[in-house]
ZAMARGU-4260 file (C-alpha; in steps of 0.2 Angstrom, whole numbers, plus 5000, padded with zeros to 4 digits):
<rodrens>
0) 5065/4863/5083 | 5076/4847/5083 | 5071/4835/5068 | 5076/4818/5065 | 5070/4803/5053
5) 5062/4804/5040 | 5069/4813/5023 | 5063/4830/5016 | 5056/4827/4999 | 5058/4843/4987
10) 5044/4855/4991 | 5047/4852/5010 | 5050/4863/5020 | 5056/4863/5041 | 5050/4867/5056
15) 5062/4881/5058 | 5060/4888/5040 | 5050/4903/5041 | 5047/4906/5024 | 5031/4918/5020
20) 5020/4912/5034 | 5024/4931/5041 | 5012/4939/5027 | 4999/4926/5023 | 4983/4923/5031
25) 4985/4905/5043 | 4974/4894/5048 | 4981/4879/5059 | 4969/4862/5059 | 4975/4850/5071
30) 4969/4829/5069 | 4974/4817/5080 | 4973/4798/5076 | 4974/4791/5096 | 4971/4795/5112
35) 4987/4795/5121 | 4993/4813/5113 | 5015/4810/5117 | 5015/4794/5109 | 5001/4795/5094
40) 5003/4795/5078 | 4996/4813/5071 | 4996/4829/5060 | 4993/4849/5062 | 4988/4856/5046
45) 4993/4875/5041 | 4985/4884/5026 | 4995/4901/5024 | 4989/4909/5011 | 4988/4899/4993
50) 5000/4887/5002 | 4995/4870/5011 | 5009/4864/5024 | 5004/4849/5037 | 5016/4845/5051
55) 5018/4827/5054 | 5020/4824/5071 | 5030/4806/5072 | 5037/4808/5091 | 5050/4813/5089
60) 5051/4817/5070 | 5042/4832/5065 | 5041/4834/5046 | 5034/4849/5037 | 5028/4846/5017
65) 5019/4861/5007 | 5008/4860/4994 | 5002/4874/4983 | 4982/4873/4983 | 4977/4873/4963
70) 4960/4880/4967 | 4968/4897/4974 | 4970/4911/4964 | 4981/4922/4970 | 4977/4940/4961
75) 4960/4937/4963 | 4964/4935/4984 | 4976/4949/4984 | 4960/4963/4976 | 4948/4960/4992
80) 4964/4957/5004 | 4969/4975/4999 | 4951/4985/4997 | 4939/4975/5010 | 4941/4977/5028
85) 4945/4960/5035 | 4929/4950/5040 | 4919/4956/5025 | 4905/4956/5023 | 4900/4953/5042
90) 4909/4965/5049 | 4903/4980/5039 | 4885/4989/5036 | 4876/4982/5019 | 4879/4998/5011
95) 4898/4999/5014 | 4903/4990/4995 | 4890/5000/4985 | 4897/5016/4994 | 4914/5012/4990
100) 4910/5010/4969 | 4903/5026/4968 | 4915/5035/4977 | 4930/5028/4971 | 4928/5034/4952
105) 4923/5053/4960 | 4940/5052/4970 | 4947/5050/4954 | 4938/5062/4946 | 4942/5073/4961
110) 4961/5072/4961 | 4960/5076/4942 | 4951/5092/4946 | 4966/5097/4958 | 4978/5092/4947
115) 4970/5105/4934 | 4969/5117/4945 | 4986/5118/4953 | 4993/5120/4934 | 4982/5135/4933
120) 4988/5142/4950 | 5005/5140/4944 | 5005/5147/4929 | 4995/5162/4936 | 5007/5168/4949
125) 5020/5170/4933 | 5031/5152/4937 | 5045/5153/4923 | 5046/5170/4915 | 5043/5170/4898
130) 5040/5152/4894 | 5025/5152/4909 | 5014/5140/4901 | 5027/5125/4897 | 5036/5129/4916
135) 5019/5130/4924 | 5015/5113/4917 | 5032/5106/4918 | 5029/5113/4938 | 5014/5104/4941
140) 5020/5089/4933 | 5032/5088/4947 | 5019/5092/4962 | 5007/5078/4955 | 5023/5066/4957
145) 5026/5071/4973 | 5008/5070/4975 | 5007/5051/4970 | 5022/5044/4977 | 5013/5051/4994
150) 4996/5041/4988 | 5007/5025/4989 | 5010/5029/5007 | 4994/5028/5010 | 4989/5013/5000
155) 5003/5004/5010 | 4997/5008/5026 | 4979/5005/5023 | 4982/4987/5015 | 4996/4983/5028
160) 4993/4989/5045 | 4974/4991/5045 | 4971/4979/5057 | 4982/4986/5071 | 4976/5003/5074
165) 4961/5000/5087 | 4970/4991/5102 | 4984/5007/5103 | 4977/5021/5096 | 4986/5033/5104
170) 5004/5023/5102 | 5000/5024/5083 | 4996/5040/5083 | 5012/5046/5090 | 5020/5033/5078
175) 5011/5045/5065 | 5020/5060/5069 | 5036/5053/5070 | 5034/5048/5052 | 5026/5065/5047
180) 5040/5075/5055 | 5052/5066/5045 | 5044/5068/5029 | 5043/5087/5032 | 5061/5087/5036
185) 5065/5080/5020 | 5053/5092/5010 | 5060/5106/5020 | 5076/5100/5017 | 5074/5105/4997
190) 5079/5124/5002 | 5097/5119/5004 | 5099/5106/4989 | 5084/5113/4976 | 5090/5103/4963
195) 5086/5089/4970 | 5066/5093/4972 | 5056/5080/4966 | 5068/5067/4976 | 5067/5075/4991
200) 5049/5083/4990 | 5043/5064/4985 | 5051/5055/4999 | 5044/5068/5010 | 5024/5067/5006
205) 5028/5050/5004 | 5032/5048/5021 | 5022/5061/5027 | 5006/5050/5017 | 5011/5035/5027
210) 5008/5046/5041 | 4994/5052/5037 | 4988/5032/5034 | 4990/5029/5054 | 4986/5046/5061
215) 4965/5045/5051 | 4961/5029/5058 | 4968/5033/5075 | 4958/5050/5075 | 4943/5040/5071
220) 4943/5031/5084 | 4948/5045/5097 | 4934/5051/5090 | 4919/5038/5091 | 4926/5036/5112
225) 4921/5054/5115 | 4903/5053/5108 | 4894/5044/5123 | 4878/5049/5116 | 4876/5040/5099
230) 4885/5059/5093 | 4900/5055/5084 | 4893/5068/5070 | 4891/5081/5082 | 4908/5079/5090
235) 4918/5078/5072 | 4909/5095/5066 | 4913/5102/5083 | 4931/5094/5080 | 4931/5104/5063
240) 4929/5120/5072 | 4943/5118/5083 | 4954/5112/5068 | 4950/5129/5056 | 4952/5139/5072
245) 4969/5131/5075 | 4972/5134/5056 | 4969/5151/5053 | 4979/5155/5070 | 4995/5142/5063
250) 4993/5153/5046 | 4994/5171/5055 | 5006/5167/5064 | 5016/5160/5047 | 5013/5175/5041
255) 5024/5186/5053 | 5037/5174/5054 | 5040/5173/5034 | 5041/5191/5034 | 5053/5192/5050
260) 5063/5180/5041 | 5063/5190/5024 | 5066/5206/5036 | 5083/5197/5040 | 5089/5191/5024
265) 5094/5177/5028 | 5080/5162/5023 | 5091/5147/5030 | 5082/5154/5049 | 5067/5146/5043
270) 5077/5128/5045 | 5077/5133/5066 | 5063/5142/5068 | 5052/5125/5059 | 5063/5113/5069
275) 5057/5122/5085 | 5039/5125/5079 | 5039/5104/5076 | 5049/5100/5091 | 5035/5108/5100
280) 5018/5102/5089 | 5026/5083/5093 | 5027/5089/5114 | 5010/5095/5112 | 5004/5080/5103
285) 5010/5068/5115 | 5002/5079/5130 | 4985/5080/5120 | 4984/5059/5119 | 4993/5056/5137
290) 4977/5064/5143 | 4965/5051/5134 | 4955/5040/5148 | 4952/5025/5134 | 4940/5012/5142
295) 4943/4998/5132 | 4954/4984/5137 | 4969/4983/5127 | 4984/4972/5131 | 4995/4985/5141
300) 4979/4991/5152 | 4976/4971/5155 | 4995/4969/5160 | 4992/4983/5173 | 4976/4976/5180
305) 4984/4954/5180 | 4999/4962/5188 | 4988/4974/5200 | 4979/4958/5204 | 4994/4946/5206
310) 5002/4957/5218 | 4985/4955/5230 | 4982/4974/5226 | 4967/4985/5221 | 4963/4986/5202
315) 4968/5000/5192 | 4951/5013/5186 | 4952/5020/5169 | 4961/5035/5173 | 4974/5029/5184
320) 4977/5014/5170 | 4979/5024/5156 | 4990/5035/5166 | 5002/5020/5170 | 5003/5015/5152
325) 5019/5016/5144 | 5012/5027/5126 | 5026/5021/5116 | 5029/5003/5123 | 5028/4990/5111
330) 5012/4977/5119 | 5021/4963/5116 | 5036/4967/5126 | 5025/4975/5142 | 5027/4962/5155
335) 5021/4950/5157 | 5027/4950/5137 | 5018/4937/5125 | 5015/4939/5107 | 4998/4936/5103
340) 4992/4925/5089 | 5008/4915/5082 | 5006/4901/5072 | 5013/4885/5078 | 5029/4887/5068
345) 5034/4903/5076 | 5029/4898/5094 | 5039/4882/5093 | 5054/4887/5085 | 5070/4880/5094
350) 5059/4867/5104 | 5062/4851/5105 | 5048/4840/5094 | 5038/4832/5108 | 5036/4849/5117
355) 5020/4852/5103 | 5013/4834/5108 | 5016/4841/5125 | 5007/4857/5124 | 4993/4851/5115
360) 4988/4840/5129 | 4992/4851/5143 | 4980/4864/5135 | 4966/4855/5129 | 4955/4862/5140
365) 4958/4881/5132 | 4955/4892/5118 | 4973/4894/5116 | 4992/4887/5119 | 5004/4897/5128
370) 5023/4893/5125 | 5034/4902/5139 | 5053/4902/5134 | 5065/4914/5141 | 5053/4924/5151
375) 5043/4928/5137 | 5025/4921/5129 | 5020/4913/5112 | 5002/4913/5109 | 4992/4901/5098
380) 4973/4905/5098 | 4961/4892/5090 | 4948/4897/5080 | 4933/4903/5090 | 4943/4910/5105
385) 4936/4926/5112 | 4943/4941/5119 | 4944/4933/5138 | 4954/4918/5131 | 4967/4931/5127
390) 4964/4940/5145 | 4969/4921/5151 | 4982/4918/5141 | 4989/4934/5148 | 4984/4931/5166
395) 4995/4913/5165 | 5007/4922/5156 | 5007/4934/5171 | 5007/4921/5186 | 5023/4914/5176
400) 5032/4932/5176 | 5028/4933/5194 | 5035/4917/5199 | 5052/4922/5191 | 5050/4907/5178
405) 5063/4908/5163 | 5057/4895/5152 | 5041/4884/5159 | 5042/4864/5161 | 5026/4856/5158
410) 5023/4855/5177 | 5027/4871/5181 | 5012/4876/5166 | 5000/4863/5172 | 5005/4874/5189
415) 5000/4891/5181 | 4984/4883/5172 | 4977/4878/5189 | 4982/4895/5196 | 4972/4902/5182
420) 4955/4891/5183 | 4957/4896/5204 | 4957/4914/5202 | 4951/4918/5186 | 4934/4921/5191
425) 4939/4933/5203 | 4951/4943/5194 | 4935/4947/5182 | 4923/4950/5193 | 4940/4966/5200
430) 4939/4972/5184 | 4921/4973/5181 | 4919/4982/5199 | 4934/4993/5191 | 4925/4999/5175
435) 4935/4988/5164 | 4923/4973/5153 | 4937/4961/5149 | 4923/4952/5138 | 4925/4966/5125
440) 4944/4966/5126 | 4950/4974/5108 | 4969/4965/5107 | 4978/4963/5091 | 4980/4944/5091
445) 4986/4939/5072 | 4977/4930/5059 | 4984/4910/5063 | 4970/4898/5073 | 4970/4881/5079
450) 4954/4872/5069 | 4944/4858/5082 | 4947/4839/5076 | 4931/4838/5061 | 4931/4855/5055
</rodrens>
């Protein structure tokens, strides 16, 4: 963004400085002081995190000053950040905290347990000759290193990415196996360089742990879309069955292949054989969760149905959408690409300062403001906006695409917005007669929001 005028004092930051607003929570206030937007005097306030920053809009200085908030506490906010889902307490049940204490001490308990007992198992299959006891623990010592480092993968993934997993289950899931396959790799890896064990064997379930992190969530959710019948109990026992079945199978099988490689004397086979037996688990995977019919409304299945309905054709069903969606494909680069939920900072970087002044007016009418620049979206939602703001935001965004628009003018938006409010209307009541309930729309949209003048 182009600034002029006034100095920055130390503390301040620019528009363009990006600083930490990527990893703290935003919320953007914007107050105006006159009614004529492009030539009033005014300020958007954003509070990332524990830090204050308030964009003074002086057409056509723009000055940013932070402020650290004195009444923040910042390792008290990062406890609940890391162990509460976000939204608490409304978005969980009433006994989802007191569930969590209790079961938090017996996991520790639990781990201690195995712990114990693999030292035991070590020690009884004769681990170190002689000296069994002192190798056996010196063994497990080892294996509950490996252990924790994989812990951490998990703790990672749960505080950091929780909040992604419901809008592209199945993308996440293959995202999952690629990270499981590596960290395999790397522990299988410890048969050509042993001496390097705990190295290898700790990257490994540590990257296997951060698989696991994305592949639970993703099952859970796979899970609760087959029970149409209030049954998801019933349909994760019957999911059990199928699971040991598979295992007992996987271990027979094991079996005959260990000793076919022992029967050849030479043990380096096993690299090949596991790299086929993995090259085919991740096919199969990727089979398995391209035949998923999801029903909701995520931001690739409403890309398919705005460009189905630009184009004047019939909306997708559920089976033919979730066939045409690209598994792997990033949502915010499927045309028509936007990035949901950026903070004004982000979504009017390299813009000149009146385009915000600009935007704001053109938009007032909305839950969000859309910034088009070489052919791609920014979106900044304000607080409130629903799932069919988004599904707007997107369907503009789509008229735009389709019109072959690089970066929009404000006429060519104020063109777009009128396209939306004509056809809108229709577009939902396609989808609705399609299966699809855009008013329930789960799309990751960020945490940054645009507060009402007051509030």
């Amino acid at each position: 963004m182009h600034l002029s005028g006034q100095p920055v004092k130390p503390g301040q930051q620019l528009l363009g400085d990006r600083g930490r607003t990527h990893t703290c929570r935003r919320i953007i206030r914007k107050v105006w002081a006159a009614q004529d937007v492009k030539q009033s005097r005014g300020t958007v306030t954003e509070v990332a995190g524990q830090q204050l920053k308030t964009y003074r809009i002086d057409a056509p200085t723009v000055v940013v000053s932070s402020s650290e908030s004195p009444t923040q506490d910042k390792k008290t906010l990062s406890l609940p950040a890391l162990f509460l889902p976000r939204g608490f307490p409304e978005s969980v049940s009433e006994d989802y905290l007191d569930y969590q204490l209790w079961a938090f001490p017996s996991h520790v308990l639990g781990w201690l347990s195995i712990s114990l007992v693999t030292s035991s198992l070590l020690k009884a299959v004769g681990l170190g000759g002689s000296a069994t006891g002192a190798a056996a623990a010196g063994a497990a010592i080892k294996w509950i290193t490996k252990d924790g480092a994989g812990s951490i993968g998990r703790l990672v993934v749960g505080g950091r990415l929780r909040g992604v997993f419901d809008e592209d289950p199945k993308r996440w899931r293959m995202i999952a196996e690629g990270f499981a396959t590596t960290g395999l790799a790397l522990q299988i890896a410890t048969e050509l360089v042993p001496g390097q064990f705990v190295l290898l064997a700790g990257l490994g379930n540590l990257t296997k742990a951060v698989g696991k992190g994305m592949s639970k969530p993703c099952f859970r959710i796979i899970q609760t879309h087959f029970a149409r019948q209030n049954n998801v109990g019933s349909v994760a026992a019957t999911e059990e069955v199928w699971e040991v079945a598979a295992q007992l199978l996987g271990l027979a099988l094991s079996i005959g292949v260990l000793k076919g490689i022992e029967a050849t004397h030479v043990p380096q086979n096993v690299l090949w054989i596991w790299a086929l037996a993995q090259a085919g688990h991740v096919t199969l995977r990727f089979k398995s969760l391209s035949s998923l019919q999801l029903t909701v409304v995520n931001q690739k299945r409403a890309c398919l149905l705005i460009r189905a309905h630009l184009k004047g054709r019939p909306l997708p069903g559920r089976q033919e959408c979730n066939a045409a969606e690209p598994l792997l494909q990033n949502p915010a680069t499927f045309q028509p690409a936007v990035r949901l939920g950026c903070s004004v900072q982000e979504a009017f970087q390299g813009l000149p300062s009146h385009a915000l002044a600009e935007h704001l007016e053109l938009y007032e009418q909305e839950q969000y403001v859309l910034v088009w620049q070489q052919g791609s979206g920014r979106l900044v939602l304000r607080k409130g906006s629903q799932p069919q703001d988004e599904i707007r935001a997107l369907w503009q965004a789509g008229w735009l695409w389709t019109q072959r628009v690089d970066s929009a003018t404000p006429d060519q938006l104020r063109r777009s917005l009128t396209a939306l409010r004509q056809s809108f209307a229709n577009f939902a009541q396609q989808a609705e007669a399609s299966g699809w309930d855009i008013n329930s729309a789960c799309i990751c949209s960020g945490e940054p929001r645009l507060l009402a003048d007051g509030s």
